[in-house]
VOROBA-397311 format. One record per residue (C-alpha): residue in three letters; x, y, z. Coordinates in nm, 2 decimals, padded with zeros to 4 digits. Example, Ala and Ser with C-alpha at 12.3 -4.5 7.8 and 13.67 -1.06 7.14 Angstrom:
2
+------+--------+--------+--------+
! code !   east !  north !     up !
+------+--------+--------+--------+
!  ALA !  01.23 ! -00.45 !  00.78 !
!  SER !  01.37 ! -00.11 !  00.71 !
+------+--------+--------+--------+
This chain:
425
+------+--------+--------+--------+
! code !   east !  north !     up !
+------+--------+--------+--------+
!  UNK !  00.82 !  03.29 !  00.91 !
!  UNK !  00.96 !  02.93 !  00.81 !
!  UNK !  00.91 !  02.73 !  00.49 !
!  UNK !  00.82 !  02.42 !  00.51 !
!  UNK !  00.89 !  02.17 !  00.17 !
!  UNK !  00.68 !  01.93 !  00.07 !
!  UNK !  00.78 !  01.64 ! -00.20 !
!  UNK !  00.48 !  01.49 ! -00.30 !
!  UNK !  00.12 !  01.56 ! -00.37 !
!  UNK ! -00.01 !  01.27 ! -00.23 !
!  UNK ! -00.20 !  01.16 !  00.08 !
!  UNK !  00.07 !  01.23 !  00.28 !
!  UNK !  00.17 !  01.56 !  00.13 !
!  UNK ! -00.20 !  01.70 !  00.13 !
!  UNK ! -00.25 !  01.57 !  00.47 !
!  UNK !  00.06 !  01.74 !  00.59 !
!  UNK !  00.06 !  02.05 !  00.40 !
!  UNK ! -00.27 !  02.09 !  00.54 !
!  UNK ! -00.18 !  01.99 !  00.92 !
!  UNK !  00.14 !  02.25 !  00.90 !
!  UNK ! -00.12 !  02.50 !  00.76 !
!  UNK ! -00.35 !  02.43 !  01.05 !
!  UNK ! -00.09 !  02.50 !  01.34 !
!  UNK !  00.12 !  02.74 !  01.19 !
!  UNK ! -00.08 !  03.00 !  00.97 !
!  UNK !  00.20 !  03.24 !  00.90 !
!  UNK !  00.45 !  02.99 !  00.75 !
!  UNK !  00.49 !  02.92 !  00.38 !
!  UNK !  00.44 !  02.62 !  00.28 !
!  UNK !  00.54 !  02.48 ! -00.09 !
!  UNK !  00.42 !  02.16 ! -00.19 !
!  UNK !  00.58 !  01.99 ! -00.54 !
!  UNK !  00.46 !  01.69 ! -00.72 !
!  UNK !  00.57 !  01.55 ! -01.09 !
!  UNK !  00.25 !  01.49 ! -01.20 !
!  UNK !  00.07 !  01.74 ! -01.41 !
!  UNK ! -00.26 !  01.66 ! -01.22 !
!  UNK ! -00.42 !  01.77 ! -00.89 !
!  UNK ! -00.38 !  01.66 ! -00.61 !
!  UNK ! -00.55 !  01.24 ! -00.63 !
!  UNK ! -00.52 !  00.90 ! -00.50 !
!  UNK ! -00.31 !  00.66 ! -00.68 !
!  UNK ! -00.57 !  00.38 ! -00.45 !
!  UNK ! -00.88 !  00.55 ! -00.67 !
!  UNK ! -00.75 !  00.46 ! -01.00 !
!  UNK ! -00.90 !  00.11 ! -00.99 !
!  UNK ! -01.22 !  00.23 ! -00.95 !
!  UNK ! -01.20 !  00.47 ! -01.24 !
!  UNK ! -01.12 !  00.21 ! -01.46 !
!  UNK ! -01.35 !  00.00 ! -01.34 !
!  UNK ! -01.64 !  00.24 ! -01.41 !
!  UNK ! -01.75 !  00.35 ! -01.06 !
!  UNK ! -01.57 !  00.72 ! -01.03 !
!  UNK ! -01.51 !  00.96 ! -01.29 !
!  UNK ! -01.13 !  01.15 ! -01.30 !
!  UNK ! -01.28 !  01.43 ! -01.04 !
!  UNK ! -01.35 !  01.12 ! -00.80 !
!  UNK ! -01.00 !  01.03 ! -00.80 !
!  UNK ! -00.88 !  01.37 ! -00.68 !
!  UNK ! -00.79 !  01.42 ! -00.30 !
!  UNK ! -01.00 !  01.75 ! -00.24 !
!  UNK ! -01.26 !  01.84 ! -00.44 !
!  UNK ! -01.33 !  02.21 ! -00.40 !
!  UNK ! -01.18 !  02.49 ! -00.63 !
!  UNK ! -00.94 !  02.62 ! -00.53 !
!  UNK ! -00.89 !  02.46 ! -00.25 !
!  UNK ! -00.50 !  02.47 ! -00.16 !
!  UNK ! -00.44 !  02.87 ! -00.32 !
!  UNK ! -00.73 !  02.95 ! -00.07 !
!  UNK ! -00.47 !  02.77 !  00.23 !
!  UNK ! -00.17 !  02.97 !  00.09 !
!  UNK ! -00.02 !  02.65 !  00.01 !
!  UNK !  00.16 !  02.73 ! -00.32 !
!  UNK !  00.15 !  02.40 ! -00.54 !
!  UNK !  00.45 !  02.31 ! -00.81 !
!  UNK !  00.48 !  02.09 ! -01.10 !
!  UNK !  00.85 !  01.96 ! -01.07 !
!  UNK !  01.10 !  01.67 ! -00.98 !
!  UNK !  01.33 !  01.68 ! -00.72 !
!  UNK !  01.64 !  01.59 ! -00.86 !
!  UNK !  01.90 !  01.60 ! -00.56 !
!  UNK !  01.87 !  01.77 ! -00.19 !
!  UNK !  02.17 !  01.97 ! -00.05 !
!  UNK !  02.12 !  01.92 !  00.33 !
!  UNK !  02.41 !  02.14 !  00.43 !
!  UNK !  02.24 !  02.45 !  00.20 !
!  UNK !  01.91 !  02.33 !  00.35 !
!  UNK !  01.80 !  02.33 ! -00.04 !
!  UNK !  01.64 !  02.11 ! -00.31 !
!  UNK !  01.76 !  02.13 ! -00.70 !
!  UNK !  01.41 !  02.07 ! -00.91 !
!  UNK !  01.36 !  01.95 ! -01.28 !
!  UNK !  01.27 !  02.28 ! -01.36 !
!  UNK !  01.64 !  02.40 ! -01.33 !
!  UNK !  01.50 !  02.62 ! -01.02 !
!  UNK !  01.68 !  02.54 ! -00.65 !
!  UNK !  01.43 !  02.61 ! -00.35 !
!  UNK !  01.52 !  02.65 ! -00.04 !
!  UNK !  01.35 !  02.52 !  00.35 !
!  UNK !  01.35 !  02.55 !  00.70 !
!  UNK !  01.17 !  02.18 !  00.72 !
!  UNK !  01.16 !  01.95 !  00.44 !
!  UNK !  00.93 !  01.65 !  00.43 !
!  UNK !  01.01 !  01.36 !  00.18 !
!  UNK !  00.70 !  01.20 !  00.07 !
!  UNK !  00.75 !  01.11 ! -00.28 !
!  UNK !  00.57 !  00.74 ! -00.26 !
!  UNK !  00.67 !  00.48 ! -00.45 !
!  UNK !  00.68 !  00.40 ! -00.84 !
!  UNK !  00.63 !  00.06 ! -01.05 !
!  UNK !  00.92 ! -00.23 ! -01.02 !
!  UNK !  00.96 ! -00.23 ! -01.39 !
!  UNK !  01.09 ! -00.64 ! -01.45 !
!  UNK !  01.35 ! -00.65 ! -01.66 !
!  UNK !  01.15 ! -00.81 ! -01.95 !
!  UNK !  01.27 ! -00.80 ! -02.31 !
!  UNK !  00.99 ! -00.59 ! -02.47 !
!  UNK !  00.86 ! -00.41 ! -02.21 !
!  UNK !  00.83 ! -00.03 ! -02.32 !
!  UNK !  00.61 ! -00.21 ! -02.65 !
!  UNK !  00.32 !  00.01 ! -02.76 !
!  UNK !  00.01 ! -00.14 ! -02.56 !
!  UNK !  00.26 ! -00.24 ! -02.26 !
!  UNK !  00.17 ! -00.05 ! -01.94 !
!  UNK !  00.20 !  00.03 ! -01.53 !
!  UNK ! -00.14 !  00.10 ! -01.38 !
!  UNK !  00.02 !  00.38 ! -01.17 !
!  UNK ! -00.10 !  00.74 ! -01.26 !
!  UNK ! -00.41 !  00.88 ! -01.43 !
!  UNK ! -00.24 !  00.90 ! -01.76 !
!  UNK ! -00.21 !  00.52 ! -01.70 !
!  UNK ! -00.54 !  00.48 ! -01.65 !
!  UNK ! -00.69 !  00.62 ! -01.95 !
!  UNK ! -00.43 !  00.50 ! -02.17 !
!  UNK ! -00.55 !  00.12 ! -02.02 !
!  UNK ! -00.95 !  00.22 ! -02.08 !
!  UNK ! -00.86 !  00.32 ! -02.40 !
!  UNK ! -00.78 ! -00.02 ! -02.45 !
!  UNK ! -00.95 ! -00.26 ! -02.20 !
!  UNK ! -01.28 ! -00.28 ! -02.41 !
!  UNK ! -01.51 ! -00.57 ! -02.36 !
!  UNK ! -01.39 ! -00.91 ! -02.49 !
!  UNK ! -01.03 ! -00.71 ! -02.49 !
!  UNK ! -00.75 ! -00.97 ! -02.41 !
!  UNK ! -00.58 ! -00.86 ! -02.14 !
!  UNK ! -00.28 ! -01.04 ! -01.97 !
!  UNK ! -00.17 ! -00.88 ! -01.62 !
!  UNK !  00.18 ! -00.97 ! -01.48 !
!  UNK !  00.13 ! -00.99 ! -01.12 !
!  UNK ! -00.14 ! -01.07 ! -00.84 !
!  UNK ! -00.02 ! -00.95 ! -00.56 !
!  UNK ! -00.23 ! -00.71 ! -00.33 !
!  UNK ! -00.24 ! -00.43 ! -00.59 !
!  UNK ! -00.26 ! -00.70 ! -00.90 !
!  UNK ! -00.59 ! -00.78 ! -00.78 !
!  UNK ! -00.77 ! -00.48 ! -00.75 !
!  UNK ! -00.64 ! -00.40 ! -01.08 !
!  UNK ! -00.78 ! -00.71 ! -01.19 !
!  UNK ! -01.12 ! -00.63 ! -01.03 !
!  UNK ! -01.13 ! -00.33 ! -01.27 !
!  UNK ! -01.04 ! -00.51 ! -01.56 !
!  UNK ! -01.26 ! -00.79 ! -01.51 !
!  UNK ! -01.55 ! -00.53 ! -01.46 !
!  UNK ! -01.50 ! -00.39 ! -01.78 !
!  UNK ! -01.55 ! -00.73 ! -01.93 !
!  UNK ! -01.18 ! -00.81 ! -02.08 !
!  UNK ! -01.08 ! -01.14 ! -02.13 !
!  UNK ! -00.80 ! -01.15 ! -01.88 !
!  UNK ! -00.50 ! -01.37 ! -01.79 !
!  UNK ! -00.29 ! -01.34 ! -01.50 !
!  UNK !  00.04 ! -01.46 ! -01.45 !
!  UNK !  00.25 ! -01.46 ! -01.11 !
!  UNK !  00.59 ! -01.59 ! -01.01 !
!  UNK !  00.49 ! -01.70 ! -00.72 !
!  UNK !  00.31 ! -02.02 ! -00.61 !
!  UNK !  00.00 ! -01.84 ! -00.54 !
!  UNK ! -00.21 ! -01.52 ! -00.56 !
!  UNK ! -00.14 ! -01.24 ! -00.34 !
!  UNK !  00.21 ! -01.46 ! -00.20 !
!  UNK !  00.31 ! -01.15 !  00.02 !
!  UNK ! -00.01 ! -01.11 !  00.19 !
!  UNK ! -00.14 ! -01.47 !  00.22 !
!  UNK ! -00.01 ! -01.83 !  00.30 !
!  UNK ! -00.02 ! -02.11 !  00.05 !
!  UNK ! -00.39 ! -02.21 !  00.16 !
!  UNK ! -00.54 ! -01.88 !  00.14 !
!  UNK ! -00.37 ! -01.78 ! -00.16 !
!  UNK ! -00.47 ! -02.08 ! -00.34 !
!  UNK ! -00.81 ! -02.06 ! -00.21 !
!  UNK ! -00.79 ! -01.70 ! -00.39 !
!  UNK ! -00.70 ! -01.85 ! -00.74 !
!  UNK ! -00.98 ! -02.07 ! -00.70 !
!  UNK ! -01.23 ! -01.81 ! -00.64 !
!  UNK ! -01.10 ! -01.63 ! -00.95 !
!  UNK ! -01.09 ! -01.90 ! -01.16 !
!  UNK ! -01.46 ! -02.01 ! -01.09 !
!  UNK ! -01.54 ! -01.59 ! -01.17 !
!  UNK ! -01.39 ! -01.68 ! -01.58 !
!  UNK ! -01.03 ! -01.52 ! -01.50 !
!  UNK ! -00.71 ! -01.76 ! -01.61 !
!  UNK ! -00.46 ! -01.77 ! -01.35 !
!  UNK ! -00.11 ! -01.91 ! -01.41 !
!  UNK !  00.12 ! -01.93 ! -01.14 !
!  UNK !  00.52 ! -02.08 ! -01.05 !
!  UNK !  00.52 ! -01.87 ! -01.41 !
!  UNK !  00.69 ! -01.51 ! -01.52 !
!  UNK !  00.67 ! -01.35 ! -01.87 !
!  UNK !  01.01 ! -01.39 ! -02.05 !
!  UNK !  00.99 ! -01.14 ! -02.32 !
!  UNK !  00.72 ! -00.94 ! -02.49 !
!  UNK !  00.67 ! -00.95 ! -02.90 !
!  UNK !  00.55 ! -00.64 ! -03.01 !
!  UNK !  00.25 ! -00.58 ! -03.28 !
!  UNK ! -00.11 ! -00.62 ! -03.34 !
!  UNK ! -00.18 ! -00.80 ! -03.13 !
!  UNK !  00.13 ! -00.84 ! -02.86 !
!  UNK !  00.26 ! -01.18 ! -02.77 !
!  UNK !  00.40 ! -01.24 ! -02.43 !
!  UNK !  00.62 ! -01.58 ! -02.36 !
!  UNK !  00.59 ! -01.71 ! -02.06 !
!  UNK !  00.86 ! -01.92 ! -01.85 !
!  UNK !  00.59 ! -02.28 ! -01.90 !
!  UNK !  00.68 ! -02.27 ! -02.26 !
!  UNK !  00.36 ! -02.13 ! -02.41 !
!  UNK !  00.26 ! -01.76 ! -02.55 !
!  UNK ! -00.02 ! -01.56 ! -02.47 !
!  UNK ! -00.19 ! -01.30 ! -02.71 !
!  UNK ! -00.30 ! -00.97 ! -02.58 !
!  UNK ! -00.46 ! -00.66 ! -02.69 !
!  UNK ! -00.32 ! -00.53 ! -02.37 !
!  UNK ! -00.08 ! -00.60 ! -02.13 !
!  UNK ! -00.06 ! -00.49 ! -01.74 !
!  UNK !  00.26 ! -00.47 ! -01.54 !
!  UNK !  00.20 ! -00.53 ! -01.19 !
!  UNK !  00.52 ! -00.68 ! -00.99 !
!  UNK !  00.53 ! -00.44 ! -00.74 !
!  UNK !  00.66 ! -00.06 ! -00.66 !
!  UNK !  00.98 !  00.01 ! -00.51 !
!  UNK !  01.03 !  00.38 ! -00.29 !
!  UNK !  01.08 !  00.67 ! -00.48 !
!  UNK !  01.39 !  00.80 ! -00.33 !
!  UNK !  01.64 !  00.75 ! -00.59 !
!  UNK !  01.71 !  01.16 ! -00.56 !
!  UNK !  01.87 !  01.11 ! -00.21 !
!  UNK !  02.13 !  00.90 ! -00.34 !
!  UNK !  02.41 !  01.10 ! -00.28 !
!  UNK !  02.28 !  01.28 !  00.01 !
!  UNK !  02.37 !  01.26 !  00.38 !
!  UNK !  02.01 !  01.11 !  00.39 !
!  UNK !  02.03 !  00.80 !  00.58 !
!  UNK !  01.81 !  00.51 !  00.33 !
!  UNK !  01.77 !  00.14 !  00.37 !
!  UNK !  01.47 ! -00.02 !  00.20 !
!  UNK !  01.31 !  00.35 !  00.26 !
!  UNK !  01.39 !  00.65 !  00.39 !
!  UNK !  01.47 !  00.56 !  00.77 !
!  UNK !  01.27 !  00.77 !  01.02 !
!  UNK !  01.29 !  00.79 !  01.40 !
!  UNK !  00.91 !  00.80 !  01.61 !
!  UNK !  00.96 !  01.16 !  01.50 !
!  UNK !  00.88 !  01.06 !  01.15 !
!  UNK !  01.21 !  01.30 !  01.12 !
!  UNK !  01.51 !  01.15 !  00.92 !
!  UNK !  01.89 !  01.14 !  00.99 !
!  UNK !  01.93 !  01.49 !  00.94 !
!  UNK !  01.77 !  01.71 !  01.13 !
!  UNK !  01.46 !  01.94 !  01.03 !
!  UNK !  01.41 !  01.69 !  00.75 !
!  UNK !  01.13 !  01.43 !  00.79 !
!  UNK !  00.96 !  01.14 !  00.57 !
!  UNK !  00.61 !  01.05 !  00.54 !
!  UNK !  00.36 !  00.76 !  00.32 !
!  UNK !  00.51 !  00.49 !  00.11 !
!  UNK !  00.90 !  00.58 !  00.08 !
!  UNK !  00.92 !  00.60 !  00.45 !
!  UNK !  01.10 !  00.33 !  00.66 !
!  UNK !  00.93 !  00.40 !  01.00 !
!  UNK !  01.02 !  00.25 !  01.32 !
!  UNK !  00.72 !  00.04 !  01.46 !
!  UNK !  00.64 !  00.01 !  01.84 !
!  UNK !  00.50 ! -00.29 !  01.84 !
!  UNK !  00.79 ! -00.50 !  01.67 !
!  UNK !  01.04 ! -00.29 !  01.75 !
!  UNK !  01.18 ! -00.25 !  01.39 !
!  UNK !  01.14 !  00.00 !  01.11 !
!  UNK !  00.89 ! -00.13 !  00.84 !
!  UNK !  00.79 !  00.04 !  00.47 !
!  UNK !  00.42 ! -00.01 !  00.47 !
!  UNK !  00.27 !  00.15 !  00.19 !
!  UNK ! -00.09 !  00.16 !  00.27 !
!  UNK ! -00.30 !  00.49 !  00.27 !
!  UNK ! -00.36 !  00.45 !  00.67 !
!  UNK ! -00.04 !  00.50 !  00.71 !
!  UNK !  00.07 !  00.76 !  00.49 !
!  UNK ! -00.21 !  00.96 !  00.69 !
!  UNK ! -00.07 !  00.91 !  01.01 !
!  UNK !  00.27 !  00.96 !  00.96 !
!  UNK !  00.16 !  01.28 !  00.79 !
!  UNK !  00.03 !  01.44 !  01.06 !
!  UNK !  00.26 !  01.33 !  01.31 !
!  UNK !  00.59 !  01.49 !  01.07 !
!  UNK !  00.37 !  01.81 !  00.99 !
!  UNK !  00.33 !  01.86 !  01.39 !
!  UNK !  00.68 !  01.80 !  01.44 !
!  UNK !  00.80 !  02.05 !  01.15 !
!  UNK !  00.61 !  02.30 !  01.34 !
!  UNK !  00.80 !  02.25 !  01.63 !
!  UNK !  00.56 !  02.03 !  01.85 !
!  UNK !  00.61 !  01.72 !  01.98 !
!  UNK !  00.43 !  01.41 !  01.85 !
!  UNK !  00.51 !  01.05 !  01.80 !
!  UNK !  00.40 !  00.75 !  01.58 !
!  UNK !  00.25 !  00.47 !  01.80 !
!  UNK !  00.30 !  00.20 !  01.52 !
!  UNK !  00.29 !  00.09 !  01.18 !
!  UNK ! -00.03 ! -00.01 !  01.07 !
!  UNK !  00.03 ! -00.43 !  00.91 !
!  UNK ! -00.29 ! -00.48 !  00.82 !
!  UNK ! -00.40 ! -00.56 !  00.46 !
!  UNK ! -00.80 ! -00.61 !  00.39 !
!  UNK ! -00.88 ! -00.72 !  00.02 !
!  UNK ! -01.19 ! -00.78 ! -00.17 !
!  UNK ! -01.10 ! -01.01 ! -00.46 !
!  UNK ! -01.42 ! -01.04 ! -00.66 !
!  UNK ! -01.61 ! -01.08 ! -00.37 !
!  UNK ! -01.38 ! -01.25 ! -00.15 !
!  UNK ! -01.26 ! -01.10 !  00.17 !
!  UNK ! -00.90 ! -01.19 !  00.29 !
!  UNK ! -00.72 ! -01.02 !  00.52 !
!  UNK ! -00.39 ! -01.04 !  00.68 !
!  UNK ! -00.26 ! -00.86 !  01.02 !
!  UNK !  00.10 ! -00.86 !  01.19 !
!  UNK !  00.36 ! -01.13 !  01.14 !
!  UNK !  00.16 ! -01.37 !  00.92 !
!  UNK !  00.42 ! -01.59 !  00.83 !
!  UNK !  00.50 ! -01.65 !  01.21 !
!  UNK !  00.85 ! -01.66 !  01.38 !
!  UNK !  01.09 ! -01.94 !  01.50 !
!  UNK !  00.99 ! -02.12 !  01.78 !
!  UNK !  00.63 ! -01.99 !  01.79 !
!  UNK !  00.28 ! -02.19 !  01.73 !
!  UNK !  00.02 ! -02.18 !  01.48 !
!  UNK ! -00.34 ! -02.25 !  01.47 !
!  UNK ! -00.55 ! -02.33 !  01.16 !
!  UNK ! -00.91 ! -02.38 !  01.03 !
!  UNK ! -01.04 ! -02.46 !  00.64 !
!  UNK ! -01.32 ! -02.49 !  00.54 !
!  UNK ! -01.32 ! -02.49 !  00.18 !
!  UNK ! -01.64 ! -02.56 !  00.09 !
!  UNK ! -01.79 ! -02.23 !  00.21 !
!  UNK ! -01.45 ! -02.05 !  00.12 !
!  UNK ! -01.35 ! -01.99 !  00.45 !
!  UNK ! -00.99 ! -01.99 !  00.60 !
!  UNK ! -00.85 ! -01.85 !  00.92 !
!  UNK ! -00.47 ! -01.91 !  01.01 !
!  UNK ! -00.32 ! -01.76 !  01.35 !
!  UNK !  00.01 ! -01.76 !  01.41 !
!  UNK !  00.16 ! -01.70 !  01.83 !
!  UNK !  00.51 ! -01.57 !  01.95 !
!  UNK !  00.47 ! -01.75 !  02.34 !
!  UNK !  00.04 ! -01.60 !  02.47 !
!  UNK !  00.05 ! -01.31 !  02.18 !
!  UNK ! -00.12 ! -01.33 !  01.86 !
!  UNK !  00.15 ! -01.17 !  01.65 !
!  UNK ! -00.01 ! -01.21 !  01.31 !
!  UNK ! -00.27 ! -01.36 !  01.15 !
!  UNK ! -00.46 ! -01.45 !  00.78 !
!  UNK ! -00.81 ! -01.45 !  00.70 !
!  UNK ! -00.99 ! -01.56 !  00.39 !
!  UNK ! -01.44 ! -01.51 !  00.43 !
!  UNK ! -01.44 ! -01.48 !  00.78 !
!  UNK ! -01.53 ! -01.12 !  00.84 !
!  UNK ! -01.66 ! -01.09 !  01.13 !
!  UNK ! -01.34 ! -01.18 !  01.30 !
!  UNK ! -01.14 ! -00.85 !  01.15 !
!  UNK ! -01.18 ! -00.62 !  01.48 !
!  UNK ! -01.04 ! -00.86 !  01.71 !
!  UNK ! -00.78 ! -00.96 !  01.52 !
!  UNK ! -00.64 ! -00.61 !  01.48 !
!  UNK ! -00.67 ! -00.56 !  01.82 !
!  UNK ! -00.50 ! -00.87 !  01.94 !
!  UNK ! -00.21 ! -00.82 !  01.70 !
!  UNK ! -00.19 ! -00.44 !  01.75 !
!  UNK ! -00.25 ! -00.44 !  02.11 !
!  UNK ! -00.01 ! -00.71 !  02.20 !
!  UNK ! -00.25 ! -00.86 !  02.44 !
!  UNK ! -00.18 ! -01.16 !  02.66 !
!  UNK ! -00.39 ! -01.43 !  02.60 !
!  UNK ! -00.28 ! -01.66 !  02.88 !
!  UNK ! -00.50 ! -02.00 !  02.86 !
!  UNK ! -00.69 ! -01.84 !  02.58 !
!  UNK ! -00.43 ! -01.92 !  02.41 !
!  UNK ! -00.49 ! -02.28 !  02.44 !
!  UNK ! -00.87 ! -02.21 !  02.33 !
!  UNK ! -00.75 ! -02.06 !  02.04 !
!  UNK ! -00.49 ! -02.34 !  01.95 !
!  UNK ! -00.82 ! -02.58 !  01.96 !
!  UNK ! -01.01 ! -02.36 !  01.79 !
!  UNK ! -00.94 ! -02.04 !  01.60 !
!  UNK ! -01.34 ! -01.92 !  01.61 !
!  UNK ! -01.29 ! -01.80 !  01.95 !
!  UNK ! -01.14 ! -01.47 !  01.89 !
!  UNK ! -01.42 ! -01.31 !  02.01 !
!  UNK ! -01.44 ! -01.45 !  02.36 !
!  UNK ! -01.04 ! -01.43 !  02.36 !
!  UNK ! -01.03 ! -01.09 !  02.32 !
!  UNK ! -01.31 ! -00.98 !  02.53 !
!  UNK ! -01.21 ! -01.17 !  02.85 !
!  UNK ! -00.83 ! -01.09 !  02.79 !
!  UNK ! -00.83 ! -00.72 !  02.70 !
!  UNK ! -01.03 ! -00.67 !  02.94 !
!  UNK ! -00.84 ! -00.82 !  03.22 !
!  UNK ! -00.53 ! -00.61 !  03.14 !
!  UNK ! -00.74 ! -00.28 !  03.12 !
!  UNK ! -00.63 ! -00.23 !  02.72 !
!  UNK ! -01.01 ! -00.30 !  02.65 !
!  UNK ! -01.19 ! -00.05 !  02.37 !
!  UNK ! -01.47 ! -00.24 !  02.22 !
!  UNK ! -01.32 ! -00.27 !  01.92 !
!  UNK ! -01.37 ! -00.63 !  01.85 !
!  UNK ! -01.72 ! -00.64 !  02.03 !
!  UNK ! -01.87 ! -00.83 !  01.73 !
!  UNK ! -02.21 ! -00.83 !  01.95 !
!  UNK ! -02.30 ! -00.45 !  01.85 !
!  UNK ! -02.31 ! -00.64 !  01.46 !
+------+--------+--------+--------+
């Protein structure tokens, strides 16, 4: 009988835990997270604050006793240093715990900014549950909020604070909303939205320091101050793999995996938001830290800590947001790539942008502000890597043609699966 380790009790832990469970019934499997919570979805938080879900909605599975009835023995602890050599893992708790197979998949944790003022009372991360409630304790209506940050996870938070009826103000660094998901067009187009829904947006600004008391004041790089009853930090998350530090675990941005999902070290694997995974499709390892993700690469460790074979066929680069209404989405290499060409269509008066960016006859990445119907095909032109030949062309002339594009060109190199067949709509 082996034991299998899991750090984490996210996505990918539960999903893996419960995989390992499924193939190998006699193994032990122990599955730690730091949280003193079940089992829930860091993605479901939003929502909770927002008013939709209550706490029980947030939680990954739902029945009682769900994991004890797996045999899947669930710890509150912190891993605090791995010993590969010993094949063991030194916990908060003081307690070592040894494995046969050992998957990291700790996620990530806020970028706190280095801000002058930032641990003040009423000065929080919308991260964990006890986030959450400590933010809808204060977020009442006609609350002043101010939110750092509007990237991709900015502005769902914002979503939820804006249902809740706060009188919110967002600032960002950058020169537009959402600047690591969208181009300058579509990310402007986003601010505009926003703005015309009663939300302040400043951007090309960063808080400088945060004045404690009743209510906080945050000064802002422009020169001016903002009051707040509340304020949000949301500049990002960073891996949670500070523990492997000084181990023999190979890290760059993430932990690095092979197609294996397995590490450096052998019998030791990653999984979900602190894994660096090596893509297919652009040939180079990518931390992706959406939920889609974290699922797949679950499943594919868990199989191979049970000693079958299985690979990852890619990482998923797709982001699909719903900012107050507005879709946007972005797939693949966005931003484009030296030497390559770029197709683009506005039509601002019915908030509708598509941008499509070509390495020679591939679509390689693409952004996509109100036009929905176009999201199959663009996933599977990007994914698929399909050679568009003269459709290319089309597309250069105009961007609507997606549909035709893909259907004629998929098709003619047999990678066809219907998934952009916008007809069946």
């Amino acid at each position: 009988m082996r034991h299998h380790v899991i750090l984490g009790c996210g996505p990918a832990g539960v999903i893996a835990a419960e995989t390992i469970r499924q193939h190998a019934p006699a193994d032990a499997i122990t599955m730690i997270g730091d949280e003193p919570e079940a089992p829930y979805s860091r993605m479901a938080i939003p929502y909770l604050i927002a008013g939709h879900i209550n706490e029980g909605g947030t939680h990954l599975r739902h029945e009682a006793g769900h994991f004890s009835g797996l045999n899947i023995k669930v710890k509150q602890a912190t891993a605090k240093s791995i010993d590969t050599a010993a094949r063991s893992v030194a916990l908060s708790t003081g307690e070592t715990i040894t494995f046969d197979t050992l998957l990291i998949a700790t996620g990530s944790r806020p970028a706190s900014p280095p801000i002058p003022g930032i641990n003040a009372a009423g000065v929080h991360t919308c991260w964990t549950l006890d986030d959450a409630r400590k933010i809808m304790a204060l977020a009442q209506p006609g609350a002043r909020v101010l939110q750092m940050g509007a990237g991709f996870i900015g502005c769902i938070i914002m979503e939820a604070l804006a249902a809740r009826k706060t009188q919110l103000t967002v600032v960002e660094m950058g020169d537009r909303m959402v600047p690591r998901m969208m181009g300058e067009t579509a990310g402007t187009m986003i601010k505009d939205w926003c703005e015309g829904k009663g939300i302040r947006v400043i951007t090309n600004t960063r808080v400088e320091a945060i004045e404690s008391g009743t209510p906080l004041s945050a000064r802002l790089s422009n020169g001016t101050h903002v009051s707040a009853d509340l304020i949000i930090s949301a500049t990002g998350v960073k891996p949670a793999i500070a523990f492997l530090e000084n181990s023999n675990v190979k890290c760059l941005r993430g932990v690095l995996t092979d197609e294996h999902m397995q590490t450096s070290v052998p019998g030791i694997y990653a999984a979900g938001d602190c894994a660096e995974a090596f893509d297919r499709i652009t040939e180079t390892t990518i931390v992706s830290a959406i939920q889609p993700n974290a699922a797949d690469q679950a499943r594919v460790a868990a199989l191979n800590m049970v000693g079958q074979q299985a690979f990852l066929p890619r990482v998923t680069q797709i982001n699909v947001l719903d900012t107050l209404g507005m879709i946007s989405t972005s797939f693949g290499n966005w931003q484009g790539v030296p030497g390559g060409q770029h197709a683009e269509l506005t039509d601002a008066a019915s908030g509708r942008h598509l941008s499509l960016q070509f390495k020679d006859d591939v679509l390689i990445g693409c952004n996509s502000v109100g036009w929905t119907e176009h999201v199959g095909v663009m996933r599977g032109l990007v994914e698929g890597k399909v050679h568009l030949g003269a459709w290319k062309d089309v597309l250069l002339e105009d961007p609507t043609q997606l549909v035709p594009a893909y259907i004629a060109s998929a098709q003619s190199q047999g990678s066809w699966n219907g998934a952009g067949d916008e007809r069946r709509r």
